[in-house]
N, C-alpha and C positions, 0 to 999 in steps of 0.2 A: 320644340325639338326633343327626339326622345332621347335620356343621360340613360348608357349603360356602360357599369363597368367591367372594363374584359379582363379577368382575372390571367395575372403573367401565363400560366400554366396552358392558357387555350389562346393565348396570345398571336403563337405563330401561327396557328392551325387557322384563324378567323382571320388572320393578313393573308395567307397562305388560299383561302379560298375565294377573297375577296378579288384578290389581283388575278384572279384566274380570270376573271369576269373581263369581256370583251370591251368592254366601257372604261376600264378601271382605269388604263394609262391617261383618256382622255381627259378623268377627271382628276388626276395625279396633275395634269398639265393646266388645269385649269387653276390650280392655286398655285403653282407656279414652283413645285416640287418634283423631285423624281419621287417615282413611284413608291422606295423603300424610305420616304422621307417624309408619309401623311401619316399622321398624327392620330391617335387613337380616335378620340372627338369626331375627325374625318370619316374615319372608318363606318360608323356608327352613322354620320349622315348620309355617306354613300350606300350602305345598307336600306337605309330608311327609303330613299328617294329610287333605289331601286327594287322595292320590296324583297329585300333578303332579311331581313331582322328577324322574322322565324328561325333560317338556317341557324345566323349568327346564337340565336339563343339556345339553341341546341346545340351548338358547339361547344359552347358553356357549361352548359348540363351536361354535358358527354363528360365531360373533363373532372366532374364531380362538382362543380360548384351551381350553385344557385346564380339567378341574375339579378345579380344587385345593382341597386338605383344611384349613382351618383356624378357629378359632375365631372363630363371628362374633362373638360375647358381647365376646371383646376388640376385637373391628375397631368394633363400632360405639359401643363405649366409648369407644375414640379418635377415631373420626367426632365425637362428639357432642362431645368435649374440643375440636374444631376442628383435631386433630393427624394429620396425613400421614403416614405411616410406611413409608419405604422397604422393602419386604420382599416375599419374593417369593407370599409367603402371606398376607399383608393389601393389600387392595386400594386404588386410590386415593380418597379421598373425595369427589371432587367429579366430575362428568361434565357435558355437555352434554344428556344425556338427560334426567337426571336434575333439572336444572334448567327445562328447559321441560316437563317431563311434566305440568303441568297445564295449561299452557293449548296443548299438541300440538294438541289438537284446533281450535282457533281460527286457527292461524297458516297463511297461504298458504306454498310452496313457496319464494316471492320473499321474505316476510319471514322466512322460517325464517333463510334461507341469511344474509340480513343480519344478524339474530342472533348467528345461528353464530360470523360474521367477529368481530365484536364483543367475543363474551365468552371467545371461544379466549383468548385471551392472558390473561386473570382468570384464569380454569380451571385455565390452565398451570403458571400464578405459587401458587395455592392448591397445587395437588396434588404444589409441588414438595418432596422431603424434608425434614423437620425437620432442624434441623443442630445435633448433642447436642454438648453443649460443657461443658466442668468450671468450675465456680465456686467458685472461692476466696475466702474470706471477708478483702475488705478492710480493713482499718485504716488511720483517717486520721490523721497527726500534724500540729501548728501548724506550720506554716514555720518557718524565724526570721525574725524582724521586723526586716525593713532597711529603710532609707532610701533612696528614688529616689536615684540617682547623683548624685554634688553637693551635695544636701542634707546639714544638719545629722544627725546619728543622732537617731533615733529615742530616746526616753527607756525604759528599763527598772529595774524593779526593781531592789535593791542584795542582793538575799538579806538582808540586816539591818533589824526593827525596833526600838523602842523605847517606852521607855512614855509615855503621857500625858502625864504629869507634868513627866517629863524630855524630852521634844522639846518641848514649848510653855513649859517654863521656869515652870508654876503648880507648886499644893500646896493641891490638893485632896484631900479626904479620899474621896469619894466612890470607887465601885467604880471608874468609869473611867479617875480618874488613874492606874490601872494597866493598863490596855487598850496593847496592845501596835497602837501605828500604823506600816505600811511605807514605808519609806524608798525614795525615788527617785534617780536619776542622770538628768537631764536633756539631761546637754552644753549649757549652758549656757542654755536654755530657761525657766527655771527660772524666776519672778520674785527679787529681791532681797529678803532678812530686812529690813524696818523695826524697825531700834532702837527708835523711837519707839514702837511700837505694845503697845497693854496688850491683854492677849490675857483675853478675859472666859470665863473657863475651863469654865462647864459650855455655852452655845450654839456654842463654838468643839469640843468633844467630841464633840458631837451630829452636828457636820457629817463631823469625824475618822471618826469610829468608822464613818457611815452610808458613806463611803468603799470601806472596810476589805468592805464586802458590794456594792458599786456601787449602791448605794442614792439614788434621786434627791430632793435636797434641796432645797423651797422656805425663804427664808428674808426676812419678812415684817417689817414696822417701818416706823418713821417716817423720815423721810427725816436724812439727817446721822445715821444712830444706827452705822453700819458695815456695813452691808449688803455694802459692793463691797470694803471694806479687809478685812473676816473671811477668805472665801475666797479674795483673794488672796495674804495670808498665810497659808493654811493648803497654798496650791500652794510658798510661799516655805519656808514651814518644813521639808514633808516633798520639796522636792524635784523637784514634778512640775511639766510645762509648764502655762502657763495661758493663758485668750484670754479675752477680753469679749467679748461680741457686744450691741450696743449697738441697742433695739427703740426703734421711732419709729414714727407714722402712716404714714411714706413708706417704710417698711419693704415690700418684695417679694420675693416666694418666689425670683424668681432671686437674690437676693445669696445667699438662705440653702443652695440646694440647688446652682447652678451654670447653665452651661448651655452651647451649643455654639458656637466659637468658628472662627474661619477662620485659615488662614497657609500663606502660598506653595501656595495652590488648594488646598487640601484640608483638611477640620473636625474639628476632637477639641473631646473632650468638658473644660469647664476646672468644677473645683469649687467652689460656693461655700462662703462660709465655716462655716458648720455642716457640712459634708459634709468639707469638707477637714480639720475639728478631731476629727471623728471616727476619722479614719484613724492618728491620733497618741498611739500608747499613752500612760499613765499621764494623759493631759489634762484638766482642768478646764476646764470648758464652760462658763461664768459667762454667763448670759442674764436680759439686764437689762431690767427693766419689760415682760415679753410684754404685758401686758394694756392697753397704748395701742395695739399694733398690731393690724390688720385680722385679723377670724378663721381667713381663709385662711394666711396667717403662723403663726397660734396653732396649727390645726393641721400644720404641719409639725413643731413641736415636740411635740406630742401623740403624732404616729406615731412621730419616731426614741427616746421618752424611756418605751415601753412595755416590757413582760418580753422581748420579741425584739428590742428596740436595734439595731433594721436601717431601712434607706430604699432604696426599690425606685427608680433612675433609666431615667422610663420612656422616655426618649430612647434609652439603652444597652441596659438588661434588667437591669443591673448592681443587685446587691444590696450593698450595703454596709454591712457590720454594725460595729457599734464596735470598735475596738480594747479591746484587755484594758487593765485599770481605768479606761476614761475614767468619766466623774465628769461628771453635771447637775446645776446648780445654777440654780434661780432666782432674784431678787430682787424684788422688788416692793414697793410702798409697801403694799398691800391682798392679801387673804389670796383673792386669786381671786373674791370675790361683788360686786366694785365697788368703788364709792368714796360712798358718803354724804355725808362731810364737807365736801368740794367745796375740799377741801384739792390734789387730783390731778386736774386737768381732765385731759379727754380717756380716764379711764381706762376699758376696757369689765370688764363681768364675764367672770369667763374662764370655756369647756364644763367642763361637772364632771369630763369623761373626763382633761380635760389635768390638772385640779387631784389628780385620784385617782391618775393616775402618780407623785404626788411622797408618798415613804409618810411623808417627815417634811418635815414643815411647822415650822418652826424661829422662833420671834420673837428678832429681834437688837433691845435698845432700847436708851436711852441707858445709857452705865457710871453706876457709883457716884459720889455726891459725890469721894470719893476715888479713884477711880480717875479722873475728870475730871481733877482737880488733879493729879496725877502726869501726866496724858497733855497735859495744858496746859504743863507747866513743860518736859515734854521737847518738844514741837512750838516753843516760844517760851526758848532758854538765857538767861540771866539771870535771870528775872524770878522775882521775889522769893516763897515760898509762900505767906507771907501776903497778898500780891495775887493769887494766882492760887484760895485760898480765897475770896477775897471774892467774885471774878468767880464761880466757880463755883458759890458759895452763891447768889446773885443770880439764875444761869439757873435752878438748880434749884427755886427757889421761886418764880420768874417762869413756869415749867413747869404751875404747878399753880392758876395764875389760869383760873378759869371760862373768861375768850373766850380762850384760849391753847390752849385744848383742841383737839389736833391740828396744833399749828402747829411749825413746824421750827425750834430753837434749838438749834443742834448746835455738835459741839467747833470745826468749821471755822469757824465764824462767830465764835464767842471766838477763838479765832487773830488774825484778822484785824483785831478791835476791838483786841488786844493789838499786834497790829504798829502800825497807825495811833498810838497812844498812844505807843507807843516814838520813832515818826520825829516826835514832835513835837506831835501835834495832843493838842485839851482832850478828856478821856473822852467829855464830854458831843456832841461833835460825831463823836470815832469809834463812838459808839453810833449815831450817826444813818448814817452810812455804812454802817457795819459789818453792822449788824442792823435800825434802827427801819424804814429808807427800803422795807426789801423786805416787809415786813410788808401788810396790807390794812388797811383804817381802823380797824376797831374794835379788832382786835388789836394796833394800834401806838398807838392811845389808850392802852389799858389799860396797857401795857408800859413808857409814855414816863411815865404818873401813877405811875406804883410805882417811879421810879429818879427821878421830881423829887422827891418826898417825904423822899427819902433824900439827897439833894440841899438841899432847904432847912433839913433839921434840923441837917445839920453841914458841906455842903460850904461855904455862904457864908460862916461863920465861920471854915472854915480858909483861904480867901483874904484874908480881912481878917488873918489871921494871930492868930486868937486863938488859945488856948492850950488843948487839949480835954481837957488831965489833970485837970480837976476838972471834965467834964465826960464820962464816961463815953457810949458807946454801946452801949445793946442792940442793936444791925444790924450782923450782920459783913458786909453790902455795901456801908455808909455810902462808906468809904474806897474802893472801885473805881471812882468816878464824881468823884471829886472833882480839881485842878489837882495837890494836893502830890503823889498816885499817880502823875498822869501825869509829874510832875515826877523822881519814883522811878525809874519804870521809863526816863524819859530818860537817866539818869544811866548 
């Protein structure tokens, strides 16, 4: 088969005379193109087999070029790729001719030439040569992670962990008391270790370990049960920085994302606090109550808390992906479907999408009778175990009255009733402080007849000063309500 190459410039003139030919559509249809869609290569056998290859070569020569030898199979190969190829035997891809040759016949002289002007410079920019260049396979490495100038250092890993058991100070049997959790350096970021705090060893694991995989943690309960103190001793223990972000009705996407700021004429961009808590390695995100705030709110948290942990700012372009190990956590009174009990006004149900990014949903409830009492004696020094069992025994079965059900009687509020009794006042009146006054009616009915009962059976007698050793009680909360207790813990 004979290779000619048809140089761009004689381009249309040699399609242009070929399709003139009587034959030409039938064999335009014979490879199964339209006519303005056979391929140089074509051309050139259609010439051949029709003995036109004189003409064509003359058409060539007319045009000032010689007829040069080369494969059109590969020239229109690269045509068809959209690739130009400098060479002095493959031609340019694109022409002017070539481009108007269908509708040549339609256009005046005047609109030609305006054409012309037009698309030269297209033509020019197309036709001009690839520019082959070597690619080397890049490799991207982390930065190191520093701190804006001024700032604190950023928090990093210590290379050291530890186990379960032994960073949180339990002894649990369980597999994960041996789970090995990583240790942080904060530069002093950190929150402060609470001596006081009883660390309730398998929901505090849960949160640890989900850590250890960046795992986002909802954690679900009654209100006063630990929900805000868990996590931030678990940033205290292991080390890492922590932040609250504190949701309310009046919550708006600017505090959470940022936005543009002015100074001495000219705007940057300032971040708000979600945004800026992500940039902070090893961080704990503690996001308190999302589901009272508006759902525009909700989903910001939805976007940054998915498997790509990024926020697109669309002021900037800026993608801002979390830093290595930050850590979501939420809190909330209700497991994301509302609130029924009408114990949490204002709460909404939250989109299933945000609740499906948190893969452990974690219930923190009240501690154990006993770990009450240890976590009472250490928030309140002094006071005596056997008062602080009473007290304790009292919430915990005051916990499990029918209209009690869902209502808040947490360790903070014994706190409180214990300090009131200390500085002086009658139990019976720092219950009314402390705890009855914030109650709703039915539920401080119920609460106030279950501590007077306990009250008439023996507290009047120990004010008269009778003598209750030949007088036994079954009620170990008899004594928390009564004057000589408060008179105990006065002392």
């Amino acid at each position: 088969m004979t290779t000619i190459s048809i140089p761009t410039t004689a381009r249309g003139k040699v399609r242009a005379f070929l399709k003139s030919q009587p034959t030409f559509d039938a064999f335009a249809r014979s490879l199964g193109v339209e006519s303005r869609y056979v391929l140089n290569a074509d051309l050139i056998v259609f010439a051949e087999q029709n003995g036109l290859l004189d003409q064509v070569k003359a058409i060539i020569v007319g045009h000032g070029h010689s007829v040069g030898v080369a494969s059109n199979m590969v020239e229109d190969a690269l045509v068809e790729s959209g690739i130009a190829v400098a060479n002095a035997n493959v031609t340019r891809a694109f022409d002017l001719d070539r481009v108007l040759s269908d509708v040549e016949a339609f256009l005046s002289p005047v609109v030609r030439k305006s054409l012309a002007d037009a698309l030269s410079p297209v033509i020019d920019a197309a036709n001009k040569p690839a520019v082959v260049t070597t690619v080397e396979k890049v490799v991207l490495k982390d930065a190191p992670i520093l701190a804006p100038m001024g700032q604190v250092p950023y928090a990093e890993p210590t290379g050291k962990t530890m186990p379960f058991n032994k960073c949180f100070g339990t002894r649990s049997t369980l597999a994960f008391g041996q789970k090995p959790i990583t240790l942080w350096e904060a530069h002093g970021m950190a929150p402060k270790v609470d001596t006081y705090f009883i660390v309730d060893a398998e929901p505090m694991a849960a949160l640890a370990t989900a850590a250890e995989h960046e795992t986002n943690v909802w954690l679900v309960g009654p209100a006063g049960s630990g929900k805000t103190s868990m996590p931030e001793q678990f940033a205290a223990y292991t080390g890492r920085p922590f932040t609250k972000i504190q949701f309310t009705k009046q919550t708006v996407v600017q505090e959470l994302v940022g936005g543009m700021g002015a100074k001495d004429g000219s705007t940057f961009w300032k971040d708000g606090s979600l945004i800026a808590a992500m940039r902070r390695p090893g961080m704990v995100i503690f996001i308190d109550e999302p589901t009272v705030a508006p759902a525009g709110v909700q989903m910001i948290v939805q976007n940054v808390t998915d498997d790509h942990r990024t926020y697109t700012i669309h002021e900037t372009g800026e993608v801002v992906k979390a830093a290595p190990g930050v850590m979501f956590i939420i809190a909330d009174n209700t497991n994301g479907t509302g609130d029924e009990s009408g114990q949490y006004a204002g709460t909404n149900q939250a989109n299933t999408s945000l609740v499906n990014r948190f893969k452990r949903m974690v219930r923190v409830d009240y501690l154990s009778k006993q770990q009450e009492t240890s976590a009472l004696m250490n928030r309140c020094p002094g006071l005596p175990q056997t008062a602080a069992e009473h007290l304790t025994d009292f919430v915990a079965r005051a916990r499990k009255l029918p209209e009690m059900e869902g209502v808040a009687l947490s360790l903070r509020q014994m706190v409180g009733f214990v300090g009131m009794v200390k500085d002086g006042f009658s139990a019976k009146y720092a219950m009314e402080c402390a705890i009855l006054v914030k109650l709703p009616m039915t539920e401080r009915a119920a609460l106030e007849a279950m501590a007077t009962l306990q009250w008439t059976d023996q507290f009047e007698q120990l004010v008269a000063g009778v003598s209750l050793s030949n007088q036994p009680s079954t009620s170990a909360t008899a004594a928390a309500f009564d004057d000589e207790f408060s008179a105990e813990l006065s002392r």
